[in-house]
C-alpha positions in Angstrom: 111.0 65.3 70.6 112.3 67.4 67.5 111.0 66.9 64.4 113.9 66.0 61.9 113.5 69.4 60.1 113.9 71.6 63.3 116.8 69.3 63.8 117.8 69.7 60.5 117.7 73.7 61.1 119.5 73.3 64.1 122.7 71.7 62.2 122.7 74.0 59.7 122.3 76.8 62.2 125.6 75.0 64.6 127.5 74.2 61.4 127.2 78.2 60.5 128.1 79.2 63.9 131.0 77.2 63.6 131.7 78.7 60.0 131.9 81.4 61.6 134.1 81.2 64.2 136.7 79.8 62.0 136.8 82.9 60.3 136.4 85.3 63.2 139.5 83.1 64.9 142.1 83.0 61.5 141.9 86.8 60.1 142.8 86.9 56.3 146.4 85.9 55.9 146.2 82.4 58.0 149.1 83.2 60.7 148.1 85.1 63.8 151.4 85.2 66.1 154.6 86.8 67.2 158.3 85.3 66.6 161.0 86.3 69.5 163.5 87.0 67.1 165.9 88.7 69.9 166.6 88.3 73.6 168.9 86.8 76.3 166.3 83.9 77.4 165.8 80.9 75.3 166.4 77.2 75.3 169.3 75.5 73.3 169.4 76.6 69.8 171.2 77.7 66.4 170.0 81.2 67.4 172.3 83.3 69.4 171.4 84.8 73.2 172.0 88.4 73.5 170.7 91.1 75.2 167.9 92.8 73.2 164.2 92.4 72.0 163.1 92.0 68.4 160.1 90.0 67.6 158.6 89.4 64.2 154.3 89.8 64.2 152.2 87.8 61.3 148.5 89.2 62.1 145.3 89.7 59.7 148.3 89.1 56.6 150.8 91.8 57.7 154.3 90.8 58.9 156.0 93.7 61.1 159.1 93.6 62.9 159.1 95.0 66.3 162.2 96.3 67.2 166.2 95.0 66.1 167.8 93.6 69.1 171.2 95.2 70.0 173.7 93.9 67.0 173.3 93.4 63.5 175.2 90.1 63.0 173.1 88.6 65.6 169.8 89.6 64.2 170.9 88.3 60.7 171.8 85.3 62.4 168.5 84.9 64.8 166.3 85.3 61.2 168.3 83.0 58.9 167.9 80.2 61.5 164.5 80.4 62.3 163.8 80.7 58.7 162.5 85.1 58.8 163.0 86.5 55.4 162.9 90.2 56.9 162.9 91.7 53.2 159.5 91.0 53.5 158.2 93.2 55.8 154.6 95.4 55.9 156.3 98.0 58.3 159.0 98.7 61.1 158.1 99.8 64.7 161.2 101.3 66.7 160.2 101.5 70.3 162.3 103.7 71.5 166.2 104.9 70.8 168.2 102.6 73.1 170.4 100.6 71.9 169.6 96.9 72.5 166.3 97.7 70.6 167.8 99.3 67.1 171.3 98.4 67.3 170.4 95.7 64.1 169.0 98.2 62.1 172.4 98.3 60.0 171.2 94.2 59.2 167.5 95.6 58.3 168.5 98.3 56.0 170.4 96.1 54.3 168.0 93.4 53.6 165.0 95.8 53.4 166.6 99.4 52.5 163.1 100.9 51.9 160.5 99.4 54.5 158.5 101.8 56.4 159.8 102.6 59.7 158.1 104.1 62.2 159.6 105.8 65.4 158.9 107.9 68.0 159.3 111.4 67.4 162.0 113.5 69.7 163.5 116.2 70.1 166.6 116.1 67.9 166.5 112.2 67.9 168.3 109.6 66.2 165.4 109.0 64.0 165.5 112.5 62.8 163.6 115.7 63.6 161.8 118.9 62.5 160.5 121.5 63.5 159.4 125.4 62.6 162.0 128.1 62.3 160.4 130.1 65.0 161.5 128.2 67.7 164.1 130.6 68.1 164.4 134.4 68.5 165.8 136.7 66.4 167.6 139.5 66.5 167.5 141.9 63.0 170.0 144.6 64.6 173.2 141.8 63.6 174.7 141.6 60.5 173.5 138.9 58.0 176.8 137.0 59.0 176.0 137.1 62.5 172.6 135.6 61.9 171.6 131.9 61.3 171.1 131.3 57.5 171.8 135.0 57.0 168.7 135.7 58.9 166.3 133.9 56.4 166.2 130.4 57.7 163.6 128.1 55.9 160.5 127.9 57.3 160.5 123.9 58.8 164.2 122.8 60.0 165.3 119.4 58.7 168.2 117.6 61.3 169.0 114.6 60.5 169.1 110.8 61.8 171.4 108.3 62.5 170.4 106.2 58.9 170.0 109.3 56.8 168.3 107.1 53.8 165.9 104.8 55.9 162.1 105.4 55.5 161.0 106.7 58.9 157.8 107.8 59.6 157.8 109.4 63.1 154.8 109.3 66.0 154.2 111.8 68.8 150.8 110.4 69.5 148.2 107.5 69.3 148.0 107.0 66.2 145.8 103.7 63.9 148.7 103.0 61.1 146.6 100.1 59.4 143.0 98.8 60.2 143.5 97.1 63.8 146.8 98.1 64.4 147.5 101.2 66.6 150.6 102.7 67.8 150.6 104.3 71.6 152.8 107.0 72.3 153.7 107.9 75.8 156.9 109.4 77.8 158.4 108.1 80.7 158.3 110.2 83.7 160.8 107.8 85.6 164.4 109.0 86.7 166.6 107.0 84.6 164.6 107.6 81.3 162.9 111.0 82.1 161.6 112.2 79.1 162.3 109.2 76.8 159.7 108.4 74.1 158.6 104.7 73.5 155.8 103.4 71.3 154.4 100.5 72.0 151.8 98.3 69.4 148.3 97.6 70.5 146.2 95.0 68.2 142.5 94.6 67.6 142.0 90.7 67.2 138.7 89.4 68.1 139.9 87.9 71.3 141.3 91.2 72.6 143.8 93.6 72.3 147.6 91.9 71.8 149.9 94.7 73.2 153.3 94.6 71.9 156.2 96.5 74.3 159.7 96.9 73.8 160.4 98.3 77.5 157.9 99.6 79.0 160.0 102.7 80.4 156.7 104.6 80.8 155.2 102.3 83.1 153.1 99.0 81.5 150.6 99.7 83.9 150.0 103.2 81.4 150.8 101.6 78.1 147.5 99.2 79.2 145.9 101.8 80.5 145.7 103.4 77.1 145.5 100.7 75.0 142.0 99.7 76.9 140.8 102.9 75.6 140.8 101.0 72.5 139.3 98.0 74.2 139.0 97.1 77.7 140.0 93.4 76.9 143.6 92.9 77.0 144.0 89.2 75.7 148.0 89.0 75.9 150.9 91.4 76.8 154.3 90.6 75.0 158.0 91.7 75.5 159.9 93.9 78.0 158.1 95.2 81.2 161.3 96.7 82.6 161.6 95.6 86.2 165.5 94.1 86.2 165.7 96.8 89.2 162.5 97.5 91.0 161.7 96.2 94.3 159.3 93.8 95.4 156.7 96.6 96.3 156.3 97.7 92.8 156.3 94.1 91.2 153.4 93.5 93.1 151.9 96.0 92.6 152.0 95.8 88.8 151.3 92.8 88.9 148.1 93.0 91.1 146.9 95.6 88.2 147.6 93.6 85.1 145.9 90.6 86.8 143.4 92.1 89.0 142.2 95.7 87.4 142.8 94.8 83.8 142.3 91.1 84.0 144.3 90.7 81.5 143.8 87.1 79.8 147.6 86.1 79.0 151.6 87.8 79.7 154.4 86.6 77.7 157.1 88.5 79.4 160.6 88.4 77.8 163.6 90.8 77.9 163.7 93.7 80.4 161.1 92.1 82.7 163.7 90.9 85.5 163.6 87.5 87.3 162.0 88.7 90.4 159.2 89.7 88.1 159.3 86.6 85.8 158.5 84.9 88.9 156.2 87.1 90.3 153.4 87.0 86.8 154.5 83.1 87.3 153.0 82.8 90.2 150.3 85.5 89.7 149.2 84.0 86.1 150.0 80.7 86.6 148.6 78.2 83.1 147.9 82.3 81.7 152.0 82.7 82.0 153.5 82.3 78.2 157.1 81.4 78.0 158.5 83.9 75.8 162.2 83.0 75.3 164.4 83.2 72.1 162.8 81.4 69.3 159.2 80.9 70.7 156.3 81.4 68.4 153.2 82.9 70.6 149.8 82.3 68.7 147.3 85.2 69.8 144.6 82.2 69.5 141.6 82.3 72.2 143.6 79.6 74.3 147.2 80.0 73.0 148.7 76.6 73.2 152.8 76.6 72.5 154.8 74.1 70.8 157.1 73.7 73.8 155.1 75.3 76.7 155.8 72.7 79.6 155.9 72.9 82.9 158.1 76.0 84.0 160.2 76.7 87.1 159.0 79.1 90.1 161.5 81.6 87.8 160.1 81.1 84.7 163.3 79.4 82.9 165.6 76.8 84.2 168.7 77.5 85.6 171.1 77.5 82.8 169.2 80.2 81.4 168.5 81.9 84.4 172.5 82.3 84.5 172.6 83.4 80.9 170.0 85.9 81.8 172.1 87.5 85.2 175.4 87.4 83.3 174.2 89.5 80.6 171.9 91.6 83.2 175.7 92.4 84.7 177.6 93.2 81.7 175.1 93.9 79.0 172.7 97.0 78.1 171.1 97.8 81.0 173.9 98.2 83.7 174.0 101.7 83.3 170.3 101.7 84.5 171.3 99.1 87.4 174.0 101.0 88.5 171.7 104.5 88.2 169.2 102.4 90.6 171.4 101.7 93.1 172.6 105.2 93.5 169.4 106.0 94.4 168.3 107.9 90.9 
Protein backbone atom coordinates (compact mmCIF):
# COMPACT_ATOMS: atom_id res chain seq x y z
CA UNK A 1 0.00 0.00 0.00
CA UNK A 2 1.21 3.68 -0.63
CA UNK A 3 2.16 5.65 1.98
CA UNK A 4 0.06 8.97 1.88
CA UNK A 5 3.17 11.08 0.89
CA UNK A 6 3.95 8.97 -2.25
CA UNK A 7 0.33 9.31 -2.86
CA UNK A 8 0.53 12.75 -2.10
CA UNK A 9 3.51 13.00 -4.83
CA UNK A 10 1.59 11.10 -7.16
CA UNK A 11 -1.42 13.94 -7.23
CA UNK A 12 0.76 16.51 -7.47
CA UNK A 13 2.75 14.80 -10.18
CA UNK A 14 -1.16 13.90 -12.24
CA UNK A 15 -2.47 17.33 -11.37
CA UNK A 16 0.85 18.86 -13.25
CA UNK A 17 0.53 16.45 -16.07
CA UNK A 18 -2.77 17.65 -16.49
CA UNK A 19 -1.57 21.43 -16.09
CA UNK A 20 0.08 20.71 -18.71
CA UNK A 21 -1.83 19.39 -21.13
CA UNK A 22 -4.22 22.21 -20.84
CA UNK A 23 -1.73 24.35 -22.05
CA UNK A 24 -0.12 22.16 -24.68
CA UNK A 25 -4.00 21.67 -25.97
CA UNK A 26 -5.19 25.77 -25.90
CA UNK A 27 -2.01 27.71 -27.48
CA UNK A 28 -1.86 31.38 -26.34
CA UNK A 29 -4.86 33.17 -27.75
CA UNK A 30 -7.76 30.54 -26.46
CA UNK A 31 -9.44 29.70 -30.01
CA UNK A 32 -7.82 26.93 -32.03
CA UNK A 33 -10.20 26.51 -35.28
CA UNK A 34 -11.24 27.31 -38.76
CA UNK A 35 -14.66 29.30 -39.81
CA UNK A 36 -16.10 28.17 -43.43
CA UNK A 37 -16.80 31.54 -44.34
CA UNK A 38 -17.47 30.53 -48.19
CA UNK A 39 -18.81 27.64 -50.07
CA UNK A 40 -21.90 26.03 -51.89
CA UNK A 41 -22.55 23.31 -48.98
CA UNK A 42 -24.12 24.22 -45.82
CA UNK A 43 -27.35 23.79 -43.84
CA UNK A 44 -30.12 26.50 -43.64
CA UNK A 45 -28.80 29.75 -42.68
CA UNK A 46 -28.57 33.74 -42.89
CA UNK A 47 -25.35 33.04 -44.82
CA UNK A 48 -25.55 32.85 -48.51
CA UNK A 49 -24.43 29.45 -50.67
CA UNK A 50 -22.21 30.16 -53.48
CA UNK A 51 -19.63 28.67 -55.15
CA UNK A 52 -16.20 29.49 -53.60
CA UNK A 53 -13.93 28.78 -50.42
CA UNK A 54 -12.96 31.31 -47.77
CA UNK A 55 -12.38 30.19 -44.33
CA UNK A 56 -11.34 32.30 -41.42
CA UNK A 57 -8.36 30.44 -38.98
CA UNK A 58 -8.05 31.53 -35.06
CA UNK A 59 -4.72 29.48 -33.99
CA UNK A 60 -1.92 30.18 -31.18
CA UNK A 61 -3.78 34.14 -31.21
CA UNK A 62 -3.52 34.83 -34.97
CA UNK A 63 -6.78 35.21 -37.14
CA UNK A 64 -5.96 34.72 -41.03
CA UNK A 65 -8.38 34.54 -43.74
CA UNK A 66 -7.85 31.92 -46.18
CA UNK A 67 -8.97 32.83 -49.42
CA UNK A 68 -12.38 35.26 -50.49
CA UNK A 69 -14.94 33.18 -52.02
CA UNK A 70 -16.00 34.33 -55.58
CA UNK A 71 -18.08 37.72 -54.86
CA UNK A 72 -17.66 40.46 -52.68
CA UNK A 73 -21.30 41.11 -51.55
CA UNK A 74 -21.45 37.60 -50.48
CA UNK A 75 -18.43 37.49 -48.48
CA UNK A 76 -19.52 40.80 -46.64
CA UNK A 77 -22.63 39.10 -46.12
CA UNK A 78 -21.25 35.38 -44.99
CA UNK A 79 -18.93 37.56 -42.09
CA UNK A 80 -21.57 39.96 -40.84
CA UNK A 81 -23.81 36.98 -40.06
CA UNK A 82 -21.65 34.80 -38.48
CA UNK A 83 -20.40 37.65 -36.56
CA UNK A 84 -16.26 37.90 -38.51
CA UNK A 85 -14.95 41.34 -38.09
CA UNK A 86 -12.39 40.74 -41.04
CA UNK A 87 -10.66 44.34 -40.28
CA UNK A 88 -9.02 42.33 -37.80
CA UNK A 89 -6.95 40.18 -39.54
CA UNK A 90 -3.00 38.93 -38.73
CA UNK A 91 -2.51 38.15 -42.57
CA UNK A 92 -4.17 37.08 -45.99
CA UNK A 93 -3.32 33.84 -47.80
CA UNK A 94 -4.50 33.78 -51.63
CA UNK A 95 -4.26 30.32 -52.84
CA UNK A 96 -4.19 30.70 -56.15
CA UNK A 97 -5.69 33.30 -58.95
CA UNK A 98 -9.03 31.80 -59.83
CA UNK A 99 -11.76 33.40 -59.37
CA UNK A 100 -14.09 31.79 -56.84
CA UNK A 101 -11.11 32.08 -54.38
CA UNK A 102 -10.30 36.07 -54.61
CA UNK A 103 -13.28 37.28 -56.35
CA UNK A 104 -14.16 39.09 -52.61
CA UNK A 105 -11.13 40.70 -52.30
CA UNK A 106 -12.86 44.12 -53.45
CA UNK A 107 -15.10 43.46 -49.78
CA UNK A 108 -11.44 42.79 -47.94
CA UNK A 109 -9.73 45.82 -49.18
CA UNK A 110 -12.35 47.71 -48.18
CA UNK A 111 -12.71 46.60 -44.62
CA UNK A 112 -8.97 45.91 -44.17
CA UNK A 113 -7.15 48.21 -46.98
CA UNK A 114 -3.65 47.39 -45.51
CA UNK A 115 -3.55 43.68 -44.19
CA UNK A 116 -0.79 41.62 -45.36
CA UNK A 117 -1.54 39.51 -48.27
CA UNK A 118 0.31 36.86 -49.34
CA UNK A 119 0.10 35.14 -52.83
CA UNK A 120 1.69 32.99 -55.04
CA UNK A 121 4.20 34.49 -57.16
CA UNK A 122 3.65 34.15 -61.23
CA UNK A 123 4.71 35.08 -64.02
CA UNK A 124 2.94 38.30 -64.79
CA UNK A 125 0.11 37.49 -62.28
CA UNK A 126 -2.72 39.22 -60.98
CA UNK A 127 -0.96 39.67 -57.72
CA UNK A 128 1.72 41.54 -59.43
CA UNK A 129 5.27 40.60 -60.72
CA UNK A 130 8.98 41.39 -61.08
CA UNK A 131 11.57 40.48 -62.34
CA UNK A 132 15.38 41.56 -63.70
CA UNK A 133 15.85 43.52 -66.83
CA UNK A 134 17.91 40.92 -68.32
CA UNK A 135 15.34 38.67 -69.12
CA UNK A 136 15.41 39.99 -72.44
CA UNK A 137 18.05 40.58 -75.24
CA UNK A 138 19.19 43.50 -76.51
CA UNK A 139 20.15 44.88 -79.41
CA UNK A 140 22.59 48.35 -79.19
CA UNK A 141 22.74 48.70 -83.19
CA UNK A 142 18.73 50.40 -82.99
CA UNK A 143 18.14 53.74 -82.30
CA UNK A 144 17.19 54.82 -78.63
CA UNK A 145 13.55 55.08 -79.95
CA UNK A 146 13.60 51.63 -81.20
CA UNK A 147 14.73 50.31 -77.83
CA UNK A 148 12.68 49.57 -74.63
CA UNK A 149 13.16 52.56 -72.13
CA UNK A 150 15.56 54.07 -74.72
CA UNK A 151 17.78 51.21 -74.13
CA UNK A 152 18.37 51.87 -70.29
CA UNK A 153 15.59 49.97 -68.69
CA UNK A 154 15.77 49.82 -64.78
CA UNK A 155 17.43 47.15 -63.40
CA UNK A 156 14.16 45.06 -61.63
CA UNK A 157 10.78 45.45 -63.77
CA UNK A 158 7.74 46.37 -61.71
CA UNK A 159 4.14 45.08 -63.61
CA UNK A 160 1.45 45.50 -61.83
CA UNK A 161 -1.62 43.65 -60.10
CA UNK A 162 -5.10 43.52 -60.31
CA UNK A 163 -5.48 45.77 -56.66
CA UNK A 164 -2.58 48.09 -57.33
CA UNK A 165 -2.65 49.45 -53.51
CA UNK A 166 -3.13 45.98 -51.60
CA UNK A 167 -0.26 44.77 -49.42
CA UNK A 168 0.92 41.61 -51.23
CA UNK A 169 3.66 39.71 -50.25
CA UNK A 170 4.32 37.08 -52.94
CA UNK A 171 5.70 33.21 -52.40
CA UNK A 172 7.55 30.94 -54.93
CA UNK A 173 8.57 28.52 -52.25
CA UNK A 174 8.13 26.93 -48.76
CA UNK A 175 8.27 29.35 -46.84
CA UNK A 176 7.61 29.64 -42.31
CA UNK A 177 5.62 33.33 -42.31
CA UNK A 178 5.09 33.18 -38.44
CA UNK A 179 6.25 30.60 -35.76
CA UNK A 180 4.13 27.31 -36.75
CA UNK A 181 2.66 28.58 -39.67
CA UNK A 182 4.23 27.64 -43.09
CA UNK A 183 3.16 28.29 -46.46
CA UNK A 184 3.76 25.40 -49.37
CA UNK A 185 4.20 26.28 -52.73
CA UNK A 186 3.81 23.86 -55.54
CA UNK A 187 2.53 23.96 -59.37
CA UNK A 188 0.11 21.89 -60.85
CA UNK A 189 1.37 19.63 -63.58
CA UNK A 190 -2.34 18.68 -64.46
CA UNK A 191 -3.92 19.59 -68.03
CA UNK A 192 -6.53 22.03 -67.06
CA UNK A 193 -4.29 24.03 -64.66
CA UNK A 194 -0.76 23.33 -66.14
CA UNK A 195 1.49 25.57 -64.61
CA UNK A 196 -0.86 27.28 -62.12
CA UNK A 197 0.59 28.26 -58.71
CA UNK A 198 -1.36 27.43 -55.44
CA UNK A 199 -0.16 27.81 -51.81
CA UNK A 200 -1.56 25.92 -49.49
CA UNK A 201 -1.14 26.54 -45.26
CA UNK A 202 0.32 23.87 -43.20
CA UNK A 203 0.11 24.40 -39.19
CA UNK A 204 2.29 23.07 -36.30
CA UNK A 205 -0.28 22.38 -33.41
CA UNK A 206 0.70 19.86 -30.97
CA UNK A 207 -1.67 17.26 -32.32
CA UNK A 208 -0.23 17.52 -35.86
CA UNK A 209 -0.06 19.40 -38.80
CA UNK A 210 -3.70 21.28 -39.81
CA UNK A 211 -3.26 21.66 -43.66
CA UNK A 212 -5.27 24.28 -45.10
CA UNK A 213 -6.09 23.99 -49.23
CA UNK A 214 -7.99 26.11 -51.36
CA UNK A 215 -8.00 23.48 -54.45
CA UNK A 216 -5.60 21.34 -54.42
CA UNK A 217 -4.87 21.73 -58.29
CA UNK A 218 -1.39 20.29 -57.67
CA UNK A 219 -2.52 17.11 -56.33
CA UNK A 220 -3.40 16.85 -52.30
CA UNK A 221 -1.66 13.72 -52.31
CA UNK A 222 1.71 16.35 -52.95
CA UNK A 223 0.55 19.31 -50.87
CA UNK A 224 0.69 16.28 -47.89
CA UNK A 225 3.52 15.02 -49.10
CA UNK A 226 5.34 18.13 -48.36
CA UNK A 227 3.76 19.37 -45.52
CA UNK A 228 4.92 15.92 -43.65
CA UNK A 229 8.35 17.07 -44.33
CA UNK A 230 7.40 19.42 -41.62
CA UNK A 231 5.81 16.58 -39.67
CA UNK A 232 4.81 13.30 -40.55
CA UNK A 233 1.53 13.65 -38.44
CA UNK A 234 -1.17 15.11 -40.45
CA UNK A 235 -4.01 15.66 -37.70
CA UNK A 236 -6.78 17.23 -40.22
CA UNK A 237 -6.95 18.35 -43.88
CA UNK A 238 -9.51 21.26 -44.66
CA UNK A 239 -11.05 22.72 -47.87
CA UNK A 240 -11.06 21.90 -51.57
CA UNK A 241 -9.41 18.56 -52.88
CA UNK A 242 -10.58 19.19 -56.42
CA UNK A 243 -12.20 16.01 -57.61
CA UNK A 244 -15.73 17.41 -59.14
CA UNK A 245 -14.34 15.46 -62.36
CA UNK A 246 -12.12 12.61 -61.69
CA UNK A 247 -13.06 9.14 -61.97
CA UNK A 248 -13.47 6.55 -59.45
CA UNK A 249 -9.88 5.15 -60.04
CA UNK A 250 -8.20 8.32 -58.87
CA UNK A 251 -10.65 8.87 -55.87
CA UNK A 252 -9.58 5.76 -54.56
CA UNK A 253 -6.63 6.13 -54.97
CA UNK A 254 -6.22 9.38 -53.09
CA UNK A 255 -8.11 8.37 -50.77
CA UNK A 256 -6.25 4.96 -50.00
CA UNK A 257 -3.00 7.52 -49.52
CA UNK A 258 -4.50 10.06 -47.23
CA UNK A 259 -5.94 7.19 -45.12
CA UNK A 260 -3.55 4.48 -45.51
CA UNK A 261 0.22 6.09 -46.31
CA UNK A 262 -0.35 9.27 -44.36
CA UNK A 263 -2.83 8.12 -41.84
CA UNK A 264 -4.01 11.03 -41.62
CA UNK A 265 -6.08 11.58 -38.25
CA UNK A 266 -9.15 13.81 -39.65
CA UNK A 267 -10.57 15.41 -43.45
CA UNK A 268 -12.93 18.14 -43.44
CA UNK A 269 -13.51 18.31 -47.11
CA UNK A 270 -15.63 21.28 -48.51
CA UNK A 271 -15.69 23.05 -51.91
CA UNK A 272 -14.00 21.57 -54.91
CA UNK A 273 -13.90 18.03 -53.46
CA UNK A 274 -16.89 16.57 -55.61
CA UNK A 275 -19.73 14.30 -54.31
CA UNK A 276 -18.28 11.06 -55.58
CA UNK A 277 -15.34 12.04 -53.37
CA UNK A 278 -17.32 13.34 -50.41
CA UNK A 279 -18.65 10.02 -50.31
CA UNK A 280 -15.68 8.15 -50.95
CA UNK A 281 -13.48 9.89 -47.52
CA UNK A 282 -17.16 9.22 -45.98
CA UNK A 283 -16.87 5.87 -46.25
CA UNK A 284 -13.04 5.71 -45.99
CA UNK A 285 -12.97 7.96 -42.68
CA UNK A 286 -15.93 7.22 -41.33
CA UNK A 287 -16.40 9.09 -37.30
CA UNK A 288 -12.71 10.84 -38.70
CA UNK A 289 -15.01 12.53 -41.69
CA UNK A 290 -15.66 16.44 -40.47
CA UNK A 291 -18.64 18.04 -42.05
CA UNK A 292 -17.33 21.14 -43.43
CA UNK A 293 -20.21 23.02 -44.93
CA UNK A 294 -21.02 26.87 -44.86
CA UNK A 295 -20.93 28.16 -41.45
CA UNK A 296 -19.15 25.19 -39.53
CA UNK A 297 -16.64 25.97 -37.01
CA UNK A 298 -13.86 23.00 -37.08
CA UNK A 299 -11.79 22.90 -33.72
CA UNK A 300 -8.19 21.46 -34.48
CA UNK A 301 -8.71 19.81 -30.83
CA UNK A 302 -7.07 16.13 -30.32
CA UNK A 303 -10.77 14.70 -30.86
CA UNK A 304 -12.50 17.52 -32.68
CA UNK A 305 -16.06 17.37 -31.57
CA UNK A 306 -18.66 19.81 -33.81
CA UNK A 307 -21.49 21.68 -32.69
CA UNK A 308 -23.73 20.04 -35.19
CA UNK A 309 -21.74 16.96 -36.42
CA UNK A 310 -24.58 14.24 -36.59
CA UNK A 311 -24.97 11.47 -38.32
CA UNK A 312 -24.31 12.17 -42.15
CA UNK A 313 -25.55 10.66 -45.35
CA UNK A 314 -23.51 7.99 -47.60
CA UNK A 315 -22.84 11.62 -49.56
CA UNK A 316 -21.89 13.61 -46.90
CA UNK A 317 -24.84 16.22 -46.97
CA UNK A 318 -28.49 15.60 -47.34
CA UNK A 319 -30.18 16.01 -50.41
CA UNK A 320 -31.34 19.53 -50.52
CA UNK A 321 -27.79 20.39 -50.38
CA UNK A 322 -26.51 17.83 -52.43
CA UNK A 323 -28.86 19.61 -55.19
CA UNK A 324 -27.55 23.04 -54.28
CA UNK A 325 -24.09 21.63 -54.62
CA UNK A 326 -24.79 19.93 -58.55
CA UNK A 327 -26.67 23.11 -59.57
CA UNK A 328 -23.89 25.28 -58.88
CA UNK A 329 -21.32 22.45 -60.05
CA UNK A 330 -23.30 23.02 -63.59
CA UNK A 331 -23.48 26.70 -63.86
CA UNK A 332 -20.90 28.05 -61.44
CA UNK A 333 -16.94 28.39 -61.48
CA UNK A 334 -15.77 25.23 -62.39
CA UNK A 335 -17.65 24.26 -65.68
CA UNK A 336 -15.06 25.45 -67.69
CA UNK A 337 -12.88 22.71 -65.96
CA UNK A 338 -15.90 20.14 -66.39
CA UNK A 339 -16.42 20.78 -69.71
CA UNK A 340 -12.24 20.68 -70.41
CA UNK A 341 -12.64 17.05 -68.69
CA UNK A 342 -14.91 15.73 -70.81
CA UNK A 343 -13.18 16.71 -73.92
CA UNK A 344 -10.63 14.62 -72.94
CA UNK A 345 -7.96 17.49 -71.71
Amino acid sequence: MLSRSVLYRLTAIFALLAFTATLWAAPPGGKAQITILYDAIGKPSPMQKDWGFAALIEYNGKRILFDTGDNPDILGNNAKSKGVDLSQLDFVVMSHRHGDHMGGMEYLLKVNPDVLIYAPNENFGVYGFSLPSTFYRKDETLRPELRYYDGAPPKIMKFGSAWPRANFELISQNVQIAPGFHLISLVSDKKTTLELHELSLAIETPEGIVLVVGCSHPGIDRIVEEASKINPHIHMIVGGLHFVVAKDPEIERVVGVLRNEYQVDYVAPGHCTGEPMFAALLSAFGDRYLYAGLGTTIPFTQKPVLAHQEKLTSGGMDEAEAQVYRTLLETGADRAHTELAQRGH
